[in-house]
Backbone as CSV, one residue per row, in Angstrom:
resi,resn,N_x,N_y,N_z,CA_x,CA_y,CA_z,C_x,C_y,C_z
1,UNK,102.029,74.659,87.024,102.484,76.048,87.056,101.392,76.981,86.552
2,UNK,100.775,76.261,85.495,99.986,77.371,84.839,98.191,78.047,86.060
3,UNK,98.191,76.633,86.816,97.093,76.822,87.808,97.316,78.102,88.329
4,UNK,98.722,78.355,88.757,98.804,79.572,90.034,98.703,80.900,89.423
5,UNK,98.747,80.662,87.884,98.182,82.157,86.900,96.543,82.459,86.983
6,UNK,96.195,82.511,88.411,94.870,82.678,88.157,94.140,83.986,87.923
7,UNK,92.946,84.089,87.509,92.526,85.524,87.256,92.669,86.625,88.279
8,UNK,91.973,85.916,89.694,92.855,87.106,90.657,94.387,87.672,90.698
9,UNK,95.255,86.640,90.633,96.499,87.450,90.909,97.229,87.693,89.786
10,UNK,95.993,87.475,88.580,96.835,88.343,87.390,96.408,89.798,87.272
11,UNK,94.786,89.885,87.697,94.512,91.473,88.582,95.141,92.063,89.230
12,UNK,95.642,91.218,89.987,96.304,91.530,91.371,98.089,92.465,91.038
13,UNK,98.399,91.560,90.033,99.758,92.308,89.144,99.691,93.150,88.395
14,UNK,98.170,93.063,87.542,98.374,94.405,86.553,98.607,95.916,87.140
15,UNK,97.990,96.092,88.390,98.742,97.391,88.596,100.009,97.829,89.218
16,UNK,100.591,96.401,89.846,101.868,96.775,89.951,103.264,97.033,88.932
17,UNK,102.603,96.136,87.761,103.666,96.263,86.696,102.938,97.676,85.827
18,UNK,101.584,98.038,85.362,101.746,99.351,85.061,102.410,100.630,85.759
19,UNK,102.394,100.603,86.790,103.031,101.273,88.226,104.706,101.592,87.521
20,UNK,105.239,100.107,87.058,106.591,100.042,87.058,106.670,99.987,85.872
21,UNK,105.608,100.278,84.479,106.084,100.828,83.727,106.351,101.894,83.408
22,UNK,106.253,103.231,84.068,106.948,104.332,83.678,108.001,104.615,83.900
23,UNK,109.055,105.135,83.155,110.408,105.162,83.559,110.583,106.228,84.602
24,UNK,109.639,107.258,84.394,109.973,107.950,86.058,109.777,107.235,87.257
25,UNK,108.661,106.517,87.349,108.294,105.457,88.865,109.416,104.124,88.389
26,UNK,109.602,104.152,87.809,110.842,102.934,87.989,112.505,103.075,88.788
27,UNK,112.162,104.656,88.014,113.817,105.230,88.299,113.326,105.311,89.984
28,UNK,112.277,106.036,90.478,112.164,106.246,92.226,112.237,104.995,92.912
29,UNK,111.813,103.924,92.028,112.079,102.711,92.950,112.802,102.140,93.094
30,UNK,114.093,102.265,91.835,115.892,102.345,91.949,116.238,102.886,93.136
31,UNK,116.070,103.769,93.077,116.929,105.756,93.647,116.143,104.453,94.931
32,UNK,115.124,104.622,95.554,114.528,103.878,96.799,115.600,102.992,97.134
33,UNK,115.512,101.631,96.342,116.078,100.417,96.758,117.944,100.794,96.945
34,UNK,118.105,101.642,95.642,119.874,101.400,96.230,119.970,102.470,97.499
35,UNK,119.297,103.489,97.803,119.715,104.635,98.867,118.450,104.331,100.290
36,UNK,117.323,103.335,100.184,116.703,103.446,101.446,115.743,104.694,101.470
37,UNK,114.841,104.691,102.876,113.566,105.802,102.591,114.486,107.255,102.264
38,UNK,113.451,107.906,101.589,114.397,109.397,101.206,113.325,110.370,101.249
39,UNK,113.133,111.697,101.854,112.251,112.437,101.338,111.902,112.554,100.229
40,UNK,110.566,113.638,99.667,110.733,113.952,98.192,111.313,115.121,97.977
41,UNK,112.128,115.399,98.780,113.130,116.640,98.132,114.395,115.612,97.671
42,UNK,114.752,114.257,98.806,115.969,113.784,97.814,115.219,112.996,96.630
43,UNK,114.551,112.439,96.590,113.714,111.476,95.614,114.193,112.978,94.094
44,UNK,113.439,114.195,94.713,113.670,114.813,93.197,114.392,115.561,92.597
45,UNK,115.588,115.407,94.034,117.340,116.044,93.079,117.499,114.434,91.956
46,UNK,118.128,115.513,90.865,118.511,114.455,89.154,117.621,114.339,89.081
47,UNK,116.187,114.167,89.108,114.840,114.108,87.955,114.098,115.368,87.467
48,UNK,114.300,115.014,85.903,113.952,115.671,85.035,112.272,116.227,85.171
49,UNK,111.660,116.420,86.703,110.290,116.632,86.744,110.018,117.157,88.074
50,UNK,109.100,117.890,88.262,108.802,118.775,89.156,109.141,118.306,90.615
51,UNK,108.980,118.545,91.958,108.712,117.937,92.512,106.945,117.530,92.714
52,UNK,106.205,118.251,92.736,104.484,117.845,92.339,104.799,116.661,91.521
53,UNK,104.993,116.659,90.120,105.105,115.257,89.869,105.772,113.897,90.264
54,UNK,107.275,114.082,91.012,107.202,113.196,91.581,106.449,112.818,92.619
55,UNK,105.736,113.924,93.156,104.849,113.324,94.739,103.729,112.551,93.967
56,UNK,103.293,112.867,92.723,102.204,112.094,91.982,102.208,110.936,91.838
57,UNK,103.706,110.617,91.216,104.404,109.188,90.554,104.537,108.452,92.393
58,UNK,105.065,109.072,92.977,104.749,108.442,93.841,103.374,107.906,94.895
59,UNK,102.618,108.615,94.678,101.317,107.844,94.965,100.897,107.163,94.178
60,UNK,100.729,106.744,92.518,101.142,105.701,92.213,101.629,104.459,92.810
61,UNK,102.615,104.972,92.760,103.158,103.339,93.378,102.842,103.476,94.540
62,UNK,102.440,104.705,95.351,101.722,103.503,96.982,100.450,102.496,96.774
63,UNK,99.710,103.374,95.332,98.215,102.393,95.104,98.503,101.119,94.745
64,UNK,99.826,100.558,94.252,100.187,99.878,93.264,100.877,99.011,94.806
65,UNK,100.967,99.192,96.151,101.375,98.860,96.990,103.021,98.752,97.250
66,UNK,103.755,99.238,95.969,105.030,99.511,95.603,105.795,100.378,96.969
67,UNK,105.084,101.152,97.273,106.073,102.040,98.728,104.550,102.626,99.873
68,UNK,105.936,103.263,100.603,104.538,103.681,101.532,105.363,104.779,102.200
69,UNK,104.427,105.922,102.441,104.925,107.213,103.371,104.880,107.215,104.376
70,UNK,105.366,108.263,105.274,105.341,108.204,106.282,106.184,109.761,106.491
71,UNK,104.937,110.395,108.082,105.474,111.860,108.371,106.797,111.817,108.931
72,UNK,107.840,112.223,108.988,108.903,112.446,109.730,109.027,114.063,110.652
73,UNK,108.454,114.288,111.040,108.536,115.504,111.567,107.908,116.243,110.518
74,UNK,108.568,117.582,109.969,107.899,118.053,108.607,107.688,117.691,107.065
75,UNK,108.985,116.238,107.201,109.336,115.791,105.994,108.406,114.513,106.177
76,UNK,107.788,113.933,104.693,107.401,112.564,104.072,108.199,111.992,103.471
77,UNK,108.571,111.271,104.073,109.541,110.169,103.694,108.916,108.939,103.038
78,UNK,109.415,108.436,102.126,108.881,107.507,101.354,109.791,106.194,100.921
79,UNK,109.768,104.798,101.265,110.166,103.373,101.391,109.793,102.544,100.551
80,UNK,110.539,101.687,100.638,110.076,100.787,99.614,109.050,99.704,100.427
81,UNK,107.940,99.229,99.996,107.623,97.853,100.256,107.791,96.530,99.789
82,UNK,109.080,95.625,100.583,109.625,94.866,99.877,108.953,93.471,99.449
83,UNK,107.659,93.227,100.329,106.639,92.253,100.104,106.670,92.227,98.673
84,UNK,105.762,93.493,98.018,105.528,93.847,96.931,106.418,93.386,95.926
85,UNK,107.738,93.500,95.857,108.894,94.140,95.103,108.746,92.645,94.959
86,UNK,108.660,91.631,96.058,108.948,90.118,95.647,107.781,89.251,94.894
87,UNK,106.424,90.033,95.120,105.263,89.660,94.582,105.679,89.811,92.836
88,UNK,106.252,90.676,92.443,107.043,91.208,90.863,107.572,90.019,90.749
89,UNK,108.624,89.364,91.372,109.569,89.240,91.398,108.741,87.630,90.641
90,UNK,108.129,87.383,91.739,107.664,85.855,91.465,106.722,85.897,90.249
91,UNK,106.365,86.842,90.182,105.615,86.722,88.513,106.221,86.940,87.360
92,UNK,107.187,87.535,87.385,108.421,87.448,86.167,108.767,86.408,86.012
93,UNK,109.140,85.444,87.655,110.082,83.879,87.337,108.789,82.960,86.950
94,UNK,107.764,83.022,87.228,106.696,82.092,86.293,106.722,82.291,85.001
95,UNK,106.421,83.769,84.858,106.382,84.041,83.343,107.728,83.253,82.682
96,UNK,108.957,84.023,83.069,109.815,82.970,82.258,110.128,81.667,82.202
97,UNK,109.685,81.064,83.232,109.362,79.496,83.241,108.630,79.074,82.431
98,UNK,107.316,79.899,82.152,106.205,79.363,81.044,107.209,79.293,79.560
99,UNK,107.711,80.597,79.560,108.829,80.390,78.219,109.612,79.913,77.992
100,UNK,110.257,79.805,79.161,111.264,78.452,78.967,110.605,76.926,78.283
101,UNK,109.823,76.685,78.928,108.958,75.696,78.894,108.524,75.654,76.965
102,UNK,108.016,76.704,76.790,107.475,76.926,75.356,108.393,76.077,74.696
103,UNK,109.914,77.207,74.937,110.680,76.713,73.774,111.076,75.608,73.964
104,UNK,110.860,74.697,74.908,111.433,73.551,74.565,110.452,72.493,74.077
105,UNK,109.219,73.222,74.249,108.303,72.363,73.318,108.232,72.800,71.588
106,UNK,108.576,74.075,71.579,109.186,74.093,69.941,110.170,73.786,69.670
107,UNK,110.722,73.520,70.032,112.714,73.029,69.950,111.909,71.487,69.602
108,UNK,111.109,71.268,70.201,111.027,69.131,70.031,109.940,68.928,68.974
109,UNK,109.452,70.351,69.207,108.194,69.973,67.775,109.560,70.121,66.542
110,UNK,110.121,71.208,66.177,111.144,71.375,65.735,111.995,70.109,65.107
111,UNK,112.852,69.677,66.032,113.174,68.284,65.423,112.638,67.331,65.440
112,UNK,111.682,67.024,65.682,110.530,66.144,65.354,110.183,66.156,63.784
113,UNK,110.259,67.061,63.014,109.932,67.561,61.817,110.981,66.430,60.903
């Protein structure tokens, strides 16, 4: 398990999880996933921030490969990319595998004692 933590695709994650640490780009990628592509006029009804800043937060996460735009006539509409979303996905379930793993090697060092 620990092989597939290699230096590239731990590069490769750091900017998607900084991306998804701000709670404003987290909340757009909620608001995204439960409602589907949305302009940024719906993206920035209920957020506490401009619309300029959400168009910001959202290029963010297109660098971060998190979504992607697209013209609709006059409106930019903005999607999720779900590749991405699963690339997260699989590096969380390693990570907690590695911990799982931990504790059960302290649990046996543990009673071993």
């Amino acid at each position: 398990m620990a092989s597939r933590f290699t230096a590239a695709r731990l590069r490769d994650a750091a900017p998607l999880f900084a991306a998804l640490g701000d709670p404003t780009r987290l909340g757009l990628v909620a608001r995204l996933s439960a409602s589907g592509p949305a302009s940024i006029a719906d993206l920035n009804g209920g957020v506490a921030v401009s619309r300029q800043a959400v168009t910001k937060h959202l290029h963010v996460l297109a660098d971060a490969g998190l979504v992607r735009g697209s013209r609709r006539g006059r409106e930019h509409i903005w999607e999720l990319e779900p590749d991405r979303l699963e690339d997260a996905r699989q590096h969380l379930d390693r990570i907690g595998t590695q911990w799982d793993a931990a504790l059960v090697r302290l649990q046996a060092f543990l009673e071993g004692e």
